[in-house]
N, CA, C and O atoms as a DFTB+ gen file, in Angstrom:
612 C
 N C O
     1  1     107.622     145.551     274.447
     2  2     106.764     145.829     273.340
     3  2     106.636     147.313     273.104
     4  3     106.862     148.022     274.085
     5  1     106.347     147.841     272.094
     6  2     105.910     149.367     271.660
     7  2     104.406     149.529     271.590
     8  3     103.725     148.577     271.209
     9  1     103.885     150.602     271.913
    10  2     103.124     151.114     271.396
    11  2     102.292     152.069     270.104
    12  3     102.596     153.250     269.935
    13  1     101.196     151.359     269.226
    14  2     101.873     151.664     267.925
    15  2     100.723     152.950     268.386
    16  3     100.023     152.922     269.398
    17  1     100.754     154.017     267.382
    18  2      99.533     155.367     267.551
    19  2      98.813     155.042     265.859
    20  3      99.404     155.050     264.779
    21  1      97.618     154.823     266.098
    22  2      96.743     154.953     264.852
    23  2      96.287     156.547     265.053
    24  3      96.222     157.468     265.866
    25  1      95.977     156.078     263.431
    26  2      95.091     157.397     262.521
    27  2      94.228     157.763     263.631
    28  3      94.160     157.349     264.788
    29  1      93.355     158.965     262.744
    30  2      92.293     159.146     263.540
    31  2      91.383     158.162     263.151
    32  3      90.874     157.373     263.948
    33  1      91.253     158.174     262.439
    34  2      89.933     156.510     261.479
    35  2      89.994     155.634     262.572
    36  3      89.062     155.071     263.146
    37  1      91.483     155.569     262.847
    38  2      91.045     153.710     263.646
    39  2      90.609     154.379     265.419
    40  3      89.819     153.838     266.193
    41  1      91.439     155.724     265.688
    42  2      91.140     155.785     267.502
    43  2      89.158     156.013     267.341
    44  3      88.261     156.545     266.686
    45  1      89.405     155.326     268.259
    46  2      87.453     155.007     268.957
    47  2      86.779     154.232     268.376
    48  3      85.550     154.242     268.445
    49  1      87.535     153.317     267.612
    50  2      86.597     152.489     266.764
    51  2      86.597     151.170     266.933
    52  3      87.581     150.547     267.333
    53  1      85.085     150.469     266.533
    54  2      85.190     149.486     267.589
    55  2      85.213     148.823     265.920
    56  3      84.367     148.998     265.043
    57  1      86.958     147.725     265.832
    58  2      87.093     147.057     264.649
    59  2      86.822     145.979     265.121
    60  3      86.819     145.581     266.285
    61  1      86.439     145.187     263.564
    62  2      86.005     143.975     263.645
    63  2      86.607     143.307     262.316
    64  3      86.406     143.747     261.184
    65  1      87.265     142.340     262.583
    66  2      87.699     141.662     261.241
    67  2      87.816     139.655     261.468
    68  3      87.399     139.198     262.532
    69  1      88.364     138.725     260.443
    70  2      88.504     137.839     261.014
    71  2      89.587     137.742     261.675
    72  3      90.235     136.819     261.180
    73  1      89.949     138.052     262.248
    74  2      90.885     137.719     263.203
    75  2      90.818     138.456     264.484
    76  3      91.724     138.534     265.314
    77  1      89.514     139.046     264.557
    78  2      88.776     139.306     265.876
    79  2      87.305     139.029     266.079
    80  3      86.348     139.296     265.353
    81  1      87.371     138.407     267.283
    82  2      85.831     137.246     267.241
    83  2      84.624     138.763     267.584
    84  3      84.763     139.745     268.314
    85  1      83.800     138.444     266.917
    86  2      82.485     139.457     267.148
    87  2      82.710     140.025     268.409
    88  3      83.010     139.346     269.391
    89  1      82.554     141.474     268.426
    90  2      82.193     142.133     270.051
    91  2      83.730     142.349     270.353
    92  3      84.017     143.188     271.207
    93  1      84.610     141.743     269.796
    94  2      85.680     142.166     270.625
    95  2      86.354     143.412     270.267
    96  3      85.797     143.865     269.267
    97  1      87.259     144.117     270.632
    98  2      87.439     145.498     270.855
    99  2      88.916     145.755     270.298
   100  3      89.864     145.602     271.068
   101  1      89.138     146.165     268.893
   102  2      90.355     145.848     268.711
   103  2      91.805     146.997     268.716
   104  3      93.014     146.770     268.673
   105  1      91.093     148.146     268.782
   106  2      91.902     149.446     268.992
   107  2      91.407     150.532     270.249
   108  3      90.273     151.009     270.290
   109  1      92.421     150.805     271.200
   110  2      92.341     152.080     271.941
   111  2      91.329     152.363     272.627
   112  3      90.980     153.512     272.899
   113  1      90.643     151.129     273.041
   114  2      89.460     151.381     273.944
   115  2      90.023     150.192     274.766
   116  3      90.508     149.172     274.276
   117  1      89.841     150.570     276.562
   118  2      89.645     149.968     277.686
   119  2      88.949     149.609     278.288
   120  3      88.287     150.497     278.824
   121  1      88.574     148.221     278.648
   122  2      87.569     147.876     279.336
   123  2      86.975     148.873     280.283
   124  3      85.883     149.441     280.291
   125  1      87.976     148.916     281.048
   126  2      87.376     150.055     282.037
   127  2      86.404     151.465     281.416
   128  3      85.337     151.750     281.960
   129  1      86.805     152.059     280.532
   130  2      86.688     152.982     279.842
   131  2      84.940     152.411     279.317
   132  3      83.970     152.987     279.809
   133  1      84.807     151.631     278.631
   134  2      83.835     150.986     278.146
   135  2      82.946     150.518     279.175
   136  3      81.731     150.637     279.015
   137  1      83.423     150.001     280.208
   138  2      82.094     150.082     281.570
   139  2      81.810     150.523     282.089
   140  3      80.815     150.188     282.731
   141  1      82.749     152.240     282.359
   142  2      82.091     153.052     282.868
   143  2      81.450     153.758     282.244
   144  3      80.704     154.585     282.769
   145  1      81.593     153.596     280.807
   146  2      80.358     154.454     279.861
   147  2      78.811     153.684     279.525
   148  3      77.812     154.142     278.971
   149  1      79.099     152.258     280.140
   150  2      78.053     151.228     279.825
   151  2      77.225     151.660     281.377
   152  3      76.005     151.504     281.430
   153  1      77.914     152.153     282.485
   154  2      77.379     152.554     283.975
   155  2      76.247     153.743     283.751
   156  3      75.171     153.989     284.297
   157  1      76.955     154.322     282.755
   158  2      76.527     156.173     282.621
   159  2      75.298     155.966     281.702
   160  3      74.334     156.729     281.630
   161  1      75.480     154.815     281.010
   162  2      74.270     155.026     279.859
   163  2      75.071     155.813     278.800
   164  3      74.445     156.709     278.233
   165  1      76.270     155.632     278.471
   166  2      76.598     156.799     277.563
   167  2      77.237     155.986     276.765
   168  3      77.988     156.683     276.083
   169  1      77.403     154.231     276.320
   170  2      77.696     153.694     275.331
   171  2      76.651     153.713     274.104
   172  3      75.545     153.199     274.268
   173  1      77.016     154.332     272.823
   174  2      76.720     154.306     271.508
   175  2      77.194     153.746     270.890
   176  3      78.212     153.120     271.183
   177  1      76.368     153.748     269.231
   178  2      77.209     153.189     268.103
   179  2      78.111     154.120     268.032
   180  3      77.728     155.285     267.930
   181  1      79.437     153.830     268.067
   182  2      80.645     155.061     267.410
   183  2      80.963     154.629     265.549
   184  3      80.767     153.583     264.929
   185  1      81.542     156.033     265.101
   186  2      81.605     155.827     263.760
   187  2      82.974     156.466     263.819
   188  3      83.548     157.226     264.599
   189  1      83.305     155.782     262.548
   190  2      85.077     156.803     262.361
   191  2      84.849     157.917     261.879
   192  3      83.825     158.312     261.321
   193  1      85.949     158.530     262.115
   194  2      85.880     160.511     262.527
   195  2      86.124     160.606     260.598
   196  3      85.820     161.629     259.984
   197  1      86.679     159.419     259.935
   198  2      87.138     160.414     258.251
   199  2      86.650     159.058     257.333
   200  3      86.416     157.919     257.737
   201  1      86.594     159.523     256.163
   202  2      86.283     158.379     255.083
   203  2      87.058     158.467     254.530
   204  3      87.452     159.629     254.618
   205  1      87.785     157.782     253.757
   206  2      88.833     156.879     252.943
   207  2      88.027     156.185     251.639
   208  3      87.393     155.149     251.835
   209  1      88.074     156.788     250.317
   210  2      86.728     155.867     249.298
   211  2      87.733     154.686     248.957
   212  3      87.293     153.537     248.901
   213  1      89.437     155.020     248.667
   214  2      89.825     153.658     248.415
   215  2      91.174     153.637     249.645
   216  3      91.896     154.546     250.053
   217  1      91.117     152.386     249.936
   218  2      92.224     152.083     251.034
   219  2      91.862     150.339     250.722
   220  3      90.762     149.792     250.646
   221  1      93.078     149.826     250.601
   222  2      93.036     148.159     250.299
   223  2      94.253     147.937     251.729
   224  3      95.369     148.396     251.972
   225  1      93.333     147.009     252.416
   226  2      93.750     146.398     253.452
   227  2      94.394     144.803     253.385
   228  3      93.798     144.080     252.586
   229  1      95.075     144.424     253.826
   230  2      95.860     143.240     254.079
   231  2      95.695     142.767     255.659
   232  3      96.031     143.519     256.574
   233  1      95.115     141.371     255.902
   234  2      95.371     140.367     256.509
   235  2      95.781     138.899     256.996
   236  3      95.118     137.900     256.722
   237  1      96.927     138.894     257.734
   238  2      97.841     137.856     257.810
   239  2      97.806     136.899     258.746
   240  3      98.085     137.181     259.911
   241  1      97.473     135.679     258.388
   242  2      97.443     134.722     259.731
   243  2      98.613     133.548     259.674
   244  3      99.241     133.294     258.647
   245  1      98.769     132.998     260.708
   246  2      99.786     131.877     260.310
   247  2      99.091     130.398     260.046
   248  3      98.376     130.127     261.010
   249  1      99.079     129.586     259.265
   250  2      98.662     128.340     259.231
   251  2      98.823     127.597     260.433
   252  3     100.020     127.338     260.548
   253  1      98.214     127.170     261.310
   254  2      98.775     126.435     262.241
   255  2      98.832     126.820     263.372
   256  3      99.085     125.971     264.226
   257  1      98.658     127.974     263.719
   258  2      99.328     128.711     264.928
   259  2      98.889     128.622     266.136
   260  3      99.488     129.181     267.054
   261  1      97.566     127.772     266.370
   262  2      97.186     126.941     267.544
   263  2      97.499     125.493     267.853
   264  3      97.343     125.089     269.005
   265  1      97.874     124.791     267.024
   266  2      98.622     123.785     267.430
   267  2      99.832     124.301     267.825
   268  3     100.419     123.965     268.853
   269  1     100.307     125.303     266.840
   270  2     102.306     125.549     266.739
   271  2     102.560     125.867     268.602
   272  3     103.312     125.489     269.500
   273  1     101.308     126.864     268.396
   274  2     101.527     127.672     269.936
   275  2     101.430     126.739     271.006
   276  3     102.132     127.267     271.869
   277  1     101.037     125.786     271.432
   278  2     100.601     124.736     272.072
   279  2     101.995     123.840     272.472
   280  3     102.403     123.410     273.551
   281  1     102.551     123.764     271.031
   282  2     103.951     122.977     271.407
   283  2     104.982     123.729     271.827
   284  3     106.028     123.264     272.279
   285  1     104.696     125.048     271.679
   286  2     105.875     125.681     272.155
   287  2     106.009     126.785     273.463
   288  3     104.945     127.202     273.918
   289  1     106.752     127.066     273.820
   290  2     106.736     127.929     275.361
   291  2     106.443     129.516     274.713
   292  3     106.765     130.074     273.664
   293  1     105.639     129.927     275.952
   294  2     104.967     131.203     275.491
   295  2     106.089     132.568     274.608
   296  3     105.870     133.476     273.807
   297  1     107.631     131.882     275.520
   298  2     108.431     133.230     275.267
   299  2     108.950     132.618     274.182
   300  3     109.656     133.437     273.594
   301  1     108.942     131.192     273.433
   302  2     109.390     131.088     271.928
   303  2     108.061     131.623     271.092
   304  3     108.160     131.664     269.866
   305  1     107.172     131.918     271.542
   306  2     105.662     132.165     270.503
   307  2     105.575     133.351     270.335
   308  3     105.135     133.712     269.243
   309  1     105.988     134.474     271.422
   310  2     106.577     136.008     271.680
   311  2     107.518     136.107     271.180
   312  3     107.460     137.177     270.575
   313  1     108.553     135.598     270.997
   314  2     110.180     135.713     269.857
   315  2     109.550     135.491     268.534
   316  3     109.641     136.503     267.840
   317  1     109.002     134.603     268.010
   318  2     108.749     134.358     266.802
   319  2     107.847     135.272     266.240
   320  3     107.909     135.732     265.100
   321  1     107.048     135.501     267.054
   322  2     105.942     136.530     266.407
   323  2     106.729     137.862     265.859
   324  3     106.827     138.483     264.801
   325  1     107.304     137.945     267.392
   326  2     107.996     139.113     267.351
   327  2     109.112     139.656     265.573
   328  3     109.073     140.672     264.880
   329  1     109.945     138.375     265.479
   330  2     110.935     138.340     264.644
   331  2     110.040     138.573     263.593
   332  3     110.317     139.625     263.017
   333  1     108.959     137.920     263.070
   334  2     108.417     137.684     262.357
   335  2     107.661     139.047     261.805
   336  3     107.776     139.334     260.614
   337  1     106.829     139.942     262.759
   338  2     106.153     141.063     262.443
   339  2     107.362     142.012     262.146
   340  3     107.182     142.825     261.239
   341  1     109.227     142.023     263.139
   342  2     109.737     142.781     262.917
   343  2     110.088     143.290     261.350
   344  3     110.513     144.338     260.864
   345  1     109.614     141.770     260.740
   346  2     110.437     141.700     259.500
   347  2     109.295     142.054     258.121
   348  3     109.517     142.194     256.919
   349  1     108.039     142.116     258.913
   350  2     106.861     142.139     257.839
   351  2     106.922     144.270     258.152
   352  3     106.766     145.118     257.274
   353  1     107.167     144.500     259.522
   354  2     106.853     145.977     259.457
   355  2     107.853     146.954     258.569
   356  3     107.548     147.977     257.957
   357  1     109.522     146.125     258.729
   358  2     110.132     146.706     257.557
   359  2     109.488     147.041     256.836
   360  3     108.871     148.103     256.923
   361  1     109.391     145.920     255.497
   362  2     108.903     146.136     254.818
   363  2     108.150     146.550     254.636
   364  3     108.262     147.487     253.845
   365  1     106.663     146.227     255.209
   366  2     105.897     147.569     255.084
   367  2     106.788     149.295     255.080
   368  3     106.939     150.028     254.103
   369  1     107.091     149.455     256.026
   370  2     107.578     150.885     255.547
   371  2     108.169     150.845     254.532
   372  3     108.006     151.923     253.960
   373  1     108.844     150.124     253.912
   374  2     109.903     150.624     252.785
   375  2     108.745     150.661     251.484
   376  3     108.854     151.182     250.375
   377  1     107.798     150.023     251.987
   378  2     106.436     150.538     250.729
   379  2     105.630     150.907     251.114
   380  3     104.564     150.310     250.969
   381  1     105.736     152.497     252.052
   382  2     104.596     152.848     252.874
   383  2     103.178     152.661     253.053
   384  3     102.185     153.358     252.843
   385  1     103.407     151.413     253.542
   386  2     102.014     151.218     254.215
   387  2     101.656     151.708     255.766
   388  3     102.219     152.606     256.393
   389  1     101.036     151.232     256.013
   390  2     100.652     151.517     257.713
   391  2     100.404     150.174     258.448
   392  3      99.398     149.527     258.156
   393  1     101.123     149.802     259.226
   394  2     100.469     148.724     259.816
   395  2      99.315     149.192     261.004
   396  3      99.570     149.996     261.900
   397  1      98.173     148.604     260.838
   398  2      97.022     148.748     261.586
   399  2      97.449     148.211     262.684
   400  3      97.901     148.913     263.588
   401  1      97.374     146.960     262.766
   402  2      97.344     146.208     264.063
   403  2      98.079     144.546     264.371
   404  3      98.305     143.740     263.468
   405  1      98.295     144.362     265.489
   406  2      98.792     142.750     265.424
   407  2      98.180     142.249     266.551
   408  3      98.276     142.774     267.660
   409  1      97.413     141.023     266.249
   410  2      96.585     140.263     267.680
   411  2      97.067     138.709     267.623
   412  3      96.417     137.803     267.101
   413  1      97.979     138.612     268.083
   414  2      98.143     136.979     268.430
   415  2      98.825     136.921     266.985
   416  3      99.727     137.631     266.541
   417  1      98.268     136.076     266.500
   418  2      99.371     135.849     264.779
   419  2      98.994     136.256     263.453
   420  3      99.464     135.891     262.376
   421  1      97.582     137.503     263.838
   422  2      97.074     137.855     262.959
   423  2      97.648     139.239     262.625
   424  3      98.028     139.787     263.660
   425  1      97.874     140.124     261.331
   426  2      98.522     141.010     260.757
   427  2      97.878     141.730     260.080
   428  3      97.321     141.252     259.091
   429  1      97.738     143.160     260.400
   430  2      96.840     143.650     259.705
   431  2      97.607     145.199     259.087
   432  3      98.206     145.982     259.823
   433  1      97.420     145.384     257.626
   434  2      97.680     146.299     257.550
   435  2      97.250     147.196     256.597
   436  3      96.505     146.529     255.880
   437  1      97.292     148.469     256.120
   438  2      96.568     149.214     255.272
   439  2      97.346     150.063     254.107
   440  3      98.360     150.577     254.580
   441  1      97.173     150.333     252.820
   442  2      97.496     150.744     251.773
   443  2      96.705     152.406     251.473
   444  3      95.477     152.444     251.539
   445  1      97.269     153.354     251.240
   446  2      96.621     154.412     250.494
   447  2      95.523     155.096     252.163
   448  3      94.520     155.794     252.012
   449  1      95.975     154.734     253.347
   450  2      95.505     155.427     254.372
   451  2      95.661     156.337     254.829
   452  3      94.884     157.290     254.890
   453  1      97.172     156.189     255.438
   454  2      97.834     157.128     255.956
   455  2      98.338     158.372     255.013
   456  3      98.281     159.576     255.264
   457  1      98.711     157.887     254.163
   458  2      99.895     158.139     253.115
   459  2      99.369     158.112     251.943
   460  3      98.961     156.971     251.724
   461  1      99.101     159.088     250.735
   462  2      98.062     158.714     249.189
   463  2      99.434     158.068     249.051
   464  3     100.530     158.526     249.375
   465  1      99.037     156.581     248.343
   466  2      99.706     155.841     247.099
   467  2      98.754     155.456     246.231
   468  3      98.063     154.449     246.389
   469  1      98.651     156.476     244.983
   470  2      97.943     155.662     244.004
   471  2      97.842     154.747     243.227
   472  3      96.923     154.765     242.408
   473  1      98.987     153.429     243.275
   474  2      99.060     152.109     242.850
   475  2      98.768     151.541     243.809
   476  3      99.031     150.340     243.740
   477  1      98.086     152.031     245.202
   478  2      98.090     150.979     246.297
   479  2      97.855     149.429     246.353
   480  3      98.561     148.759     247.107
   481  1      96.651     148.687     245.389
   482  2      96.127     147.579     244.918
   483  2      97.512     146.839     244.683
   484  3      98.025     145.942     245.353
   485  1      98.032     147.566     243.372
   486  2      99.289     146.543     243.198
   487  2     100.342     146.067     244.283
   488  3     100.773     144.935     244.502
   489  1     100.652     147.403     244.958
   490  2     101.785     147.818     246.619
   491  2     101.170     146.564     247.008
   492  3     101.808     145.551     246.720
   493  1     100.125     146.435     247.569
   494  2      99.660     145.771     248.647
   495  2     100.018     144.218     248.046
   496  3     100.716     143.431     248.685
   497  1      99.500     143.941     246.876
   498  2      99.908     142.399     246.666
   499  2     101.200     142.149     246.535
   500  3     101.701     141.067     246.842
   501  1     101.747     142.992     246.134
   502  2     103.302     143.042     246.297
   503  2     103.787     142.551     247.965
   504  3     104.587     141.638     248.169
   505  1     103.163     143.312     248.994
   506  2     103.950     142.956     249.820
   507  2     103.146     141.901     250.635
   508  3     103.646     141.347     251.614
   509  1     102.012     141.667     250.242
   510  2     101.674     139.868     250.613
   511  2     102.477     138.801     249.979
   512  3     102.766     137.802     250.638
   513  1     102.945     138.962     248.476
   514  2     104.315     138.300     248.242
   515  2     105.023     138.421     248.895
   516  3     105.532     137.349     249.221
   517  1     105.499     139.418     249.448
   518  2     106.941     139.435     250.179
   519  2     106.491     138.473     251.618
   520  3     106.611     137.270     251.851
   521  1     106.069     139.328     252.223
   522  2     105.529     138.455     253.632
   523  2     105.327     136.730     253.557
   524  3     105.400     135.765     254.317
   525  1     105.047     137.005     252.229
   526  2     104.564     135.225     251.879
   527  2     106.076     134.534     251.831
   528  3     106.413     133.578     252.529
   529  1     106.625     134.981     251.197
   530  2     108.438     134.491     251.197
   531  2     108.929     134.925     252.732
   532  3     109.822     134.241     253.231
   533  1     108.406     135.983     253.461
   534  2     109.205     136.079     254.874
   535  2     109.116     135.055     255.274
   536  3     110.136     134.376     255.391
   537  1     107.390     134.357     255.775
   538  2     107.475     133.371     256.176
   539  2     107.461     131.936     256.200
   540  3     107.414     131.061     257.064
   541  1     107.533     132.020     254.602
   542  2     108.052     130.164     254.434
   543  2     109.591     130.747     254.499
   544  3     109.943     130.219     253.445
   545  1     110.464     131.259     254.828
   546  2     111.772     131.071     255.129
   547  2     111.870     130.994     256.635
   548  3     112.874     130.406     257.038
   549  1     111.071     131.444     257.521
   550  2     111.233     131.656     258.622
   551  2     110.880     130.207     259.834
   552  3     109.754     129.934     260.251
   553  1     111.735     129.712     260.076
   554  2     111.904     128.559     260.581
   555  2     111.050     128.815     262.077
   556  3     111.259     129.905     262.609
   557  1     110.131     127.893     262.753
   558  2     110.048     127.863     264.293
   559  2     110.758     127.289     265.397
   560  3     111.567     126.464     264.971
   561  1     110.778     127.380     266.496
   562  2     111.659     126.405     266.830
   563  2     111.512     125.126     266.712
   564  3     112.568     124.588     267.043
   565  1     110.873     124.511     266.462
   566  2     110.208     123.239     265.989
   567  2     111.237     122.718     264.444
   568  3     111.224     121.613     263.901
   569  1     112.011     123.890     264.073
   570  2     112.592     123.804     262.905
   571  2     111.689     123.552     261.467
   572  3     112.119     122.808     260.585
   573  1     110.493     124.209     261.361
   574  2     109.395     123.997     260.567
   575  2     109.478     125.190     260.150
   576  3     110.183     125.869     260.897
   577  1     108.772     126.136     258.661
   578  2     108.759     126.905     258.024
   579  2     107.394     127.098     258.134
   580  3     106.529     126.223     258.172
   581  1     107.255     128.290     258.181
   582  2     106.052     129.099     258.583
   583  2     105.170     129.002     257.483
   584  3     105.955     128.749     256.569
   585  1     103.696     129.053     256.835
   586  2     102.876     129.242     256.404
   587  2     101.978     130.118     256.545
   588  3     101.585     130.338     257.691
   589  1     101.458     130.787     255.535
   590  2     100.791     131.797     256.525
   591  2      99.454     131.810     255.095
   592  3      99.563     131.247     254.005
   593  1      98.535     132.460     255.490
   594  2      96.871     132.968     254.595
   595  2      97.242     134.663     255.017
   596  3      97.673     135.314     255.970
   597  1      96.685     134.882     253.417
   598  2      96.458     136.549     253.026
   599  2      95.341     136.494     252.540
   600  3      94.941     135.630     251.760
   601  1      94.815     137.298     252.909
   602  2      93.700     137.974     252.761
   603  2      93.556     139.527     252.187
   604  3      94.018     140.283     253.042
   605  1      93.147     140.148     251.209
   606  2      93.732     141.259     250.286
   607  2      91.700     141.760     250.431
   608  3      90.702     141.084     250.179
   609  1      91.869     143.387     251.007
   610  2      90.512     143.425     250.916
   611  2      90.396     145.339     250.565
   612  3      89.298     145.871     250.402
C-alpha cells in the first residue's frame, strides 16, 4: 500500500463523514498519540489550520460491500478495492482533484482544494459519472458488476 500526504486542512483533524462512524479518527492521528495526550490532559477540540469558502467534495460507497466482502477472501476484497480505487485515482488526477481518503469501500475526494478549479461543481459530477461507469463495468470475483452511491457535497 502507499501512503497518501494530505493538505494542511486535513493533517490534525479529527474527520467525520458517513463513512466514518462518530468518534472515529479518520486522518494522521494515532491512537497512541491520542492517549498520551488524553494521559497529559492535553486533548482539545482541534480545528483546521485554513478555510476553503468553496470546495465540493465527493463520496463513494459500494452497494453491497458487506455481504460482497463476506463471500469473498480478504486478499480478493484488497485486489478489488485496490483495482478499483487504482482506476477512480486516475482519473481523478487527469481532472485534478485530490483524493482525501479511502476506508474500506468508501471514497472520498475533493474539488477546488488543493488546486483552484473554478468549474469545480461541474468537475466533480463529471467524475462521479465516470466512477459510476468504472464500476458497473468492473466485475467481482463473484463475476457481478459493481454498484456503487455518490454522494456530491
Amino acid at each position: 500500500g502507499s501512503v497518501r500526504s494530505h493538505p494542511p486542512v486535513f493533517q490534525g483533524a479529527l474527520a467525520r463523514s458517513a463513512c466514518h462512524p462518530p468518534g472515529s479518527i479518520a486522518v494522521s492521528e494515532s491512537k497512541n498519540a491520542l492517549e498520551s495526550e488524553r494521559k497529559l490532559g492535553l486533548l482539545r477540540r482541534r480545528s483546521f489550520s485554513e478555510r476553503h469558502e468553496q470546495v465540493t467534495v465527493l463520496f463513494a460507497d459500494i452497494v453491497g460491500f458487506t455481504t460482497l466482502s463476506e463471500q469473498l477472501h480478504p486478499s480478493e476484497v484488497m485486489n478489488l478495492l485496490g483495482d478499483l480505487y487504482k482506476e477512480y485515482d486516475e482519473r481523478a488526477v487527469e481532472l485534478g482533484l485530490y483524493t482525501v481518503d479511502t476506508i474500506g469501500d468508501c471514497y472520498m475526494c475533493a474539488a477546488n482544494l488543493v488546486k483552484p478549479l473554478p468549474d469545480h461543481v461541474h468537475v466533480m459530477v463529471g467524475f462521479a459519472r465516470s466512477i459510476i461507469k468504472i464500476a458497473n463495468v468492473t466485475l467481482t470475483p463473484l463475476g457481478t458488476p459493481l454498484s456503487i452511491r455518490v454522494g456530491i457535497h
